[in-house]
ZADREN-165368 format. One record per residue (C-alpha): residue number from 0; residue in one letter; x, y, z. Coordinates in Angstrom, 3 decimals, decimal comma. Layout:
BEGIN
R   resi   resn         c1         c2         c3
R    NUM      A          X          Y          Z
...
This chain:
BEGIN
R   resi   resn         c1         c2         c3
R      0      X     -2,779    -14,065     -4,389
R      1      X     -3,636    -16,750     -6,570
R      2      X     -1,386    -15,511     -9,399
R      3      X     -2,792    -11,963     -9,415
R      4      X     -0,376    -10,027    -10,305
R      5      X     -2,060     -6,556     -9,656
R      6      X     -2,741     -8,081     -5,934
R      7      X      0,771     -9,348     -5,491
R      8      X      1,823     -5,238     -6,624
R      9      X     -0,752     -3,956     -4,834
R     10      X      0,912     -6,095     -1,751
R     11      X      4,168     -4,908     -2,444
R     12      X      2,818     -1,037     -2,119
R     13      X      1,238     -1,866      0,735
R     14      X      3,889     -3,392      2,248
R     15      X      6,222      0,452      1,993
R     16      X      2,886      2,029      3,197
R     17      X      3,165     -0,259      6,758
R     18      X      6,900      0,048      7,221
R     19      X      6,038      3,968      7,137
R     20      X      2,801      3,931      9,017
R     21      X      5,440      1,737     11,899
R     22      X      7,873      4,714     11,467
R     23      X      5,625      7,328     12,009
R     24      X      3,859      5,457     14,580
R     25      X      7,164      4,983     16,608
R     26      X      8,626      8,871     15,759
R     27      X      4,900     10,453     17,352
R     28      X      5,301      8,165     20,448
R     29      X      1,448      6,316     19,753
R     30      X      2,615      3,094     21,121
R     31      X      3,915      4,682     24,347
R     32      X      1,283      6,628     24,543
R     33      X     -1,525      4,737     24,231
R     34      X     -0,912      1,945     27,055
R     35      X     -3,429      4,223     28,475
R     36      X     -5,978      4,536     26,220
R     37      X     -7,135      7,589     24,378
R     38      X     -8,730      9,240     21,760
R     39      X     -7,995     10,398     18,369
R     40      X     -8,586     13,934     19,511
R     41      X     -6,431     13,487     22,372
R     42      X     -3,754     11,745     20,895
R     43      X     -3,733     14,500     18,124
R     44      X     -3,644     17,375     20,718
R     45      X     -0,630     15,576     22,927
R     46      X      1,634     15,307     19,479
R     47      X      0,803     18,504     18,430
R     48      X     -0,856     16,217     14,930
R     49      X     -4,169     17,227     13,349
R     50      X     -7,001     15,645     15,156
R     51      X     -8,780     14,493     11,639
R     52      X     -5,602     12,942     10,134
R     53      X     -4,541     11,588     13,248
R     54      X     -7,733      9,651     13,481
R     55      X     -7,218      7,691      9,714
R     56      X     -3,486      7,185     11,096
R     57      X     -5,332      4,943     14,426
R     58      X     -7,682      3,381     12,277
R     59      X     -5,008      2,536      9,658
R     60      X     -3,074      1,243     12,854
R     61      X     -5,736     -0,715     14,007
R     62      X     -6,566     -2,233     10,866
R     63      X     -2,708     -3,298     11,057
R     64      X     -3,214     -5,205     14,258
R     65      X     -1,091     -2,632     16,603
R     66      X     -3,771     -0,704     17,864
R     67      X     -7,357     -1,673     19,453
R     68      X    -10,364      0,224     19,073
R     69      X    -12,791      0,473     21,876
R     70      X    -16,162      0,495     21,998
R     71      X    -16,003      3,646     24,013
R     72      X    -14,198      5,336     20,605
R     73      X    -10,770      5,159     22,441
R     74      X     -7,628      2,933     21,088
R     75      X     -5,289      0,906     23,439
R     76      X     -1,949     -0,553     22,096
R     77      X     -1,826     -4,471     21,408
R     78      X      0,703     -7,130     22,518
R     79      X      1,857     -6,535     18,451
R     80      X      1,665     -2,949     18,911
R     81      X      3,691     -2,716     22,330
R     82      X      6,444     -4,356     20,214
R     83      X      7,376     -0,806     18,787
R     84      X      7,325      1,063     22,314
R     85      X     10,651      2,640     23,771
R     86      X     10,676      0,079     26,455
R     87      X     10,427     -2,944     24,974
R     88      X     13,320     -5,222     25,565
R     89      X     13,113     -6,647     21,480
R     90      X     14,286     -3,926     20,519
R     91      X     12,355     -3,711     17,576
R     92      X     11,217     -0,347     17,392
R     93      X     14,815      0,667     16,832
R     94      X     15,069     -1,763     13,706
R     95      X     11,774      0,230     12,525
R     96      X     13,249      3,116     12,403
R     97      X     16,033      2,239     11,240
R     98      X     15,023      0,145      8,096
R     99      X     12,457      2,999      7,356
């Protein structure tokens, strides 16, 4: 951000955007859910989500590095990603939600 200062704004939006995108990821249960992978329309059925936004949320999530997409169209969780799942012994997906 070679003194940019719209970038280093646009970075600081961004950054809100994420911490939200982690909260909502962590509230709808994607991380847990998708140690199996699945599809957008699947995912969107089993959280009760529409199947259109829920696919934008994945990419977004993927684009993020928490979330893989397959070749086959379906999504898998990463080792980043699994981070934010119930289980995890970091903890972390407690401190996303509540910091967001």
């Amino acid at each position: 951000m070679e003194n940019n200062p719209v970038a280093e704004v646009v970075w600081m939006v961004r950054g809100a955007w994420m911490t939200m995108a982690l909260r909502a990821g962590c509230r709808l249960g994607v991380f847990d859910r998708l140690v199996e992978p699945d599809t957008p329309a699947g995912l969107a059925e089993a959280t009760a989500c529409d199947e259109g936004a829920m696919a934008r949320f994945m990419t977004a999530l993927a684009t993020l590095g928490l979330l893989e997409e397959r070749s086959d169209g379906t999504y898998i969780v990463t080792e980043l990603g699994s981070t934010l799942t119930e289980t995890h012994p970091s903890g972390v997906r407690s401190l996303a939600l509540m910091q967001s």
